[in-house]
C-alpha positions in Angstrom: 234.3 -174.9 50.9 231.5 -174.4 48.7 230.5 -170.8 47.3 226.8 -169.2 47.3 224.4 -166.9 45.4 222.1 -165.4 47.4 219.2 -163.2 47.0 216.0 -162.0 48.6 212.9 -160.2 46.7 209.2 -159.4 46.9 206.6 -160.6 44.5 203.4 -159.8 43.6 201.3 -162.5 45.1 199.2 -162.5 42.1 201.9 -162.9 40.0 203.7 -166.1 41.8 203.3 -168.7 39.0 204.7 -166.2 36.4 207.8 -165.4 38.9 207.9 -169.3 39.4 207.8 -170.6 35.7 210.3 -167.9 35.0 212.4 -169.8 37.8 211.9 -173.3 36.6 214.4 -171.8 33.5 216.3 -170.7 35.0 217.0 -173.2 37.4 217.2 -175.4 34.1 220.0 -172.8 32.8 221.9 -172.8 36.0 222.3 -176.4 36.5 223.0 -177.2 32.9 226.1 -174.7 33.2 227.1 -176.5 36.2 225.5 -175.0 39.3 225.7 -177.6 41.5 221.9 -176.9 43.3 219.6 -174.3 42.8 216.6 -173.5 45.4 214.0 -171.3 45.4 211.8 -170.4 48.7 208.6 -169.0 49.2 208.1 -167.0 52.9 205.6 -168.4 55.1 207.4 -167.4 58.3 208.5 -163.9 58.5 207.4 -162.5 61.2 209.8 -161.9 63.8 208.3 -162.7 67.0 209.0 -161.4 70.4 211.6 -158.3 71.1 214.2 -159.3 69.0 216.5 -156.6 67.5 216.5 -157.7 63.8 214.7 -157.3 60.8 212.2 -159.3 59.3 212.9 -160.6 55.8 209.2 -158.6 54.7 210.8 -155.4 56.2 213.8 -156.3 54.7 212.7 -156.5 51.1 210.0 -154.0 52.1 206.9 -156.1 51.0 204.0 -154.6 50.5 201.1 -156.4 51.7 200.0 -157.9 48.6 204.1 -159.2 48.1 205.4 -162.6 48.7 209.0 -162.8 49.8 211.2 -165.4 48.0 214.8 -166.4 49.5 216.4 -167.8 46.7 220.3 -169.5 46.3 222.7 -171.1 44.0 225.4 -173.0 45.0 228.8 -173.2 43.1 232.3 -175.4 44.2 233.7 -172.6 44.5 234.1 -168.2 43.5 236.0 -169.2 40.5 233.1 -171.9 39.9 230.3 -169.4 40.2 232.1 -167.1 38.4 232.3 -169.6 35.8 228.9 -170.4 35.5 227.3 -167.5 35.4 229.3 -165.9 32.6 227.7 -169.1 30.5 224.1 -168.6 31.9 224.8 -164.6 31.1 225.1 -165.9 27.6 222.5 -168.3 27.5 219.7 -167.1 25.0 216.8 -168.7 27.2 217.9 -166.1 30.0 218.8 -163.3 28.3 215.2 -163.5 26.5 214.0 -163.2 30.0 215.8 -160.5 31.2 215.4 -158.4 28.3 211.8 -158.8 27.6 211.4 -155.7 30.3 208.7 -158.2 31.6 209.3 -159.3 35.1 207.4 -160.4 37.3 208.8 -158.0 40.4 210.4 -155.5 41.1 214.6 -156.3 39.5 215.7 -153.0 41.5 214.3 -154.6 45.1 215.8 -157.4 44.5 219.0 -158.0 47.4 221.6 -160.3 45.9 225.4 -161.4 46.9 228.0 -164.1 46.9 229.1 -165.7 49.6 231.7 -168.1 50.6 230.6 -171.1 53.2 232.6 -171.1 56.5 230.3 -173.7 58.1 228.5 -176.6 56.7 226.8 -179.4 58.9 
């Protein structure tokens, strides 16, 4: 089974097409070091409806009103794959620049992130 990065994290709504040219590199870096897909969401939905006992992905990143949440993931043949990969796109100038610059367009310590291994695929 397949292997995937996952991650969750509030933006500033008025700072969406900074967060999303920053992702369209490094969507570019993650595929070219042999991610298999890379997807980034935007929430539209969050709202949990009725009396359901969860949380909603805004509480769950604490948004703040003016926040977006993005629900991001990368998806890798496998651990070893992904941990593969990511030790090249660690290296890659193009991100590091990003990451470094001290720059970002959200908060990097809201941000949730994991791996995950895929027990189910339809």
């Amino acid at each position: 089974m397949q292997y995937v990065d996952g991650y969750v994290l509030a933006v500033p709504t008025a700072k969406l097409d900074e967060y999303f040219a920053m992702a369209e590199t490094a969507s570019a870096v993650w595929l070219e070091h042999g991610a298999l897909e890379y997807r980034e969401a935007v929430g539209e939905d969050l709202e949990v409806k009725g009396d359901m006992p969860f949380l909603s992905f805004s509480k769950m990143a604490n948004a703040k009103p003016d926040e977006t949440v993005v629900f991001a993931w990368i998806v890798y043949k496998s651990r070893a794959h992904r941990d593969e990969v990511n030790a090249k796109v660690m290296a890659d100038e193009r991100l590091k620049d990003m990451c470094e610059s001290g720059d970002m367009p959200f908060d990097i310590e809201r941000m949730a992130y994991g791996g995950f291994e895929i027990k189910v695929a339809a």
